[in-house]
N, C-alpha and C positions, 0 to 999 in steps of 0.2 A: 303843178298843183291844179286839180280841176274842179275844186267844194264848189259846189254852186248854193244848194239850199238844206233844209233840216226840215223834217217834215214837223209837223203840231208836237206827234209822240213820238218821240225819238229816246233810246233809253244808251247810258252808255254802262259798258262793258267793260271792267279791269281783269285783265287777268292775271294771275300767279304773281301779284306781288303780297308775298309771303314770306315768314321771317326763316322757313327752310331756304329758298332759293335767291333771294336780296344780294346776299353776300356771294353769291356766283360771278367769276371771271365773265364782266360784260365788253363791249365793243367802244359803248357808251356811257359814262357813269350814269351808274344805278339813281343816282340822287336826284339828278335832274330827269329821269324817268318819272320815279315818281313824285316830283313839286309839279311838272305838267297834267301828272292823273288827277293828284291832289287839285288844281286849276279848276282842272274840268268836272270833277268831283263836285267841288264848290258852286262850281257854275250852273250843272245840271240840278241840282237839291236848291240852289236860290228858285229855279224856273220851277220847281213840283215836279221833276218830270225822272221818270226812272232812275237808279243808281244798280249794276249786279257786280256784285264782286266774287270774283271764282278763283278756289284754289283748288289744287290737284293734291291729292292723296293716292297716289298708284298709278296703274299705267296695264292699258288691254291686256289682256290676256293668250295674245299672238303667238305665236313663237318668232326669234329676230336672231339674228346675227352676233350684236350686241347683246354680251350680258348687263342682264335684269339685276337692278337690284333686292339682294335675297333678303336682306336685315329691315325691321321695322324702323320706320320713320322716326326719329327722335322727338321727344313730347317737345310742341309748340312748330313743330316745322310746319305744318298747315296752317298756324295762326298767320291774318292779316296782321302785315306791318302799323303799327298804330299810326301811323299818317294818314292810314284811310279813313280813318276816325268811323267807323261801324256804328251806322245806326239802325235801330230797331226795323226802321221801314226797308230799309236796302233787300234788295233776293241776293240771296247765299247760293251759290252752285260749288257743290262739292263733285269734280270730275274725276275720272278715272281713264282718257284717254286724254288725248291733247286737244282735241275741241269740247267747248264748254255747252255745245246741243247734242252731242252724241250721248247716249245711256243718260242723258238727265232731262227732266220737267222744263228746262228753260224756253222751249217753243211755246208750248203751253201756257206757262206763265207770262212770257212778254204778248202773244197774241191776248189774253184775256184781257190785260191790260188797254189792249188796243195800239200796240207799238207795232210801227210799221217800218223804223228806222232806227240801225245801232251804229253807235261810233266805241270802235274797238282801241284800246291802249293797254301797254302791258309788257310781258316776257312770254316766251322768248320769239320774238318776229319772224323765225321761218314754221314754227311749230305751234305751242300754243294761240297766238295771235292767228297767224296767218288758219290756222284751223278752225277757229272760232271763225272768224271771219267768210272762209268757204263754206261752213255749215250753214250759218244766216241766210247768204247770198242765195243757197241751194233752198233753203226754207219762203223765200221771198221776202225777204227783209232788204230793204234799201241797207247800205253800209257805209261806214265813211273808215277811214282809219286814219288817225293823227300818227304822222310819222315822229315826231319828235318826241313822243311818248311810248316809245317802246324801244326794245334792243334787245340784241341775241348777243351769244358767247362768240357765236361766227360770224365774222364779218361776209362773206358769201352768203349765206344763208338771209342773213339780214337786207344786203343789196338788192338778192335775186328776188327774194317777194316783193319789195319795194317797187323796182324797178319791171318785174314782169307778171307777177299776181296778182297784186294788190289794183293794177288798174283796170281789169278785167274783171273787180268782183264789186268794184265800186268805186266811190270817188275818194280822195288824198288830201289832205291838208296839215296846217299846223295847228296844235293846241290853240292859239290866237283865234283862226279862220273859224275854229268851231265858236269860241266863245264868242266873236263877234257876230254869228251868224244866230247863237242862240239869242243874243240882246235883241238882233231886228227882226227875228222872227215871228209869222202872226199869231197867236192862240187861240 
């Protein structure tokens, strides 16, 4: 683990925990996924300091290997699981590929803010996370990623960005390391 610091604006970043994909065959339970977001949720709104929560509704319009699913999303599968407790200030990113800056306003919106630095948690760790996370790093956003607050269905998947992506695109820690670093940080 190599957290060193949290810049002034740092905003963080949930992704896809939503009440379509929650009950998804995890690596990790889901629950302790999200009382870590939930933490650091807490922690980030005690400081003032950004909250985005991003769910996915669809998926590029590629052509894949893999078949797409044909049938409409069932009502409320895009809704945020109520532990994130959704308040009016939070930014809402509704995405449509697996990173939450591709086809959406979220550059825009975090730089006008003035955020220079995201810490990412969420599902699923080799794809939505680990994408959000690449797009940031590509946009010049410092990154951090709290590893004990995310999990894939695949256990690979989930290793390999841990272990070979995620260090390359920024720095690692736990739910804790952030919180503690948000407490001693200067503003």
């Amino acid at each position: 683990m190599a957290l060193t610091t949290l810049d002034p604006n740092t905003a963080l970043i949930i992704v896809d925990l939503q009440k379509g994909i929650v009950d998804s065959p995890f690596i990790h339970p889901i629950d302790k996924v999200v009382e870590r977001s939930r933490a650091l949720l807490n922690a980030f709104r005690e400081h003032g300091l950004p909250v985005v929560l991003v769910n996915v509704a669809g998926g590029a319009p590629g052509r894949t290997e893999r078949p797409r699913r044909s049938e409409p999303f069932p009502t409320g599968w895009t809704d945020f699981i109520p532990e994130l407790d959704q308040q009016p200030d939070d930014i809402v990113v509704t995405k449509r590929t697996w990173g939450a800056f591709a086809s959406t306003d979220l550059e825009d919106r975090l730089k006008a803010l003035g955020v220079s630095q995201i810490v990412v948690t969420g599902v699923a760790t080799g794809t939505g996370v680990e994408s959000t996370a690449r797009q940031a790093y590509e946009q010049g956003f410092n990154v951090t990623l709290a590893l004990d607050a995310m999990t894939d269905a695949r256990l690979e998947a989930h290793d390999y960005s841990i272990k070979n992506v995620f260090p390359k695109l920024g720095e690692t820690g736990t739910t804790q390391d952030i919180i503690d670093l948000l407490a001693t940080r200067s503003t």
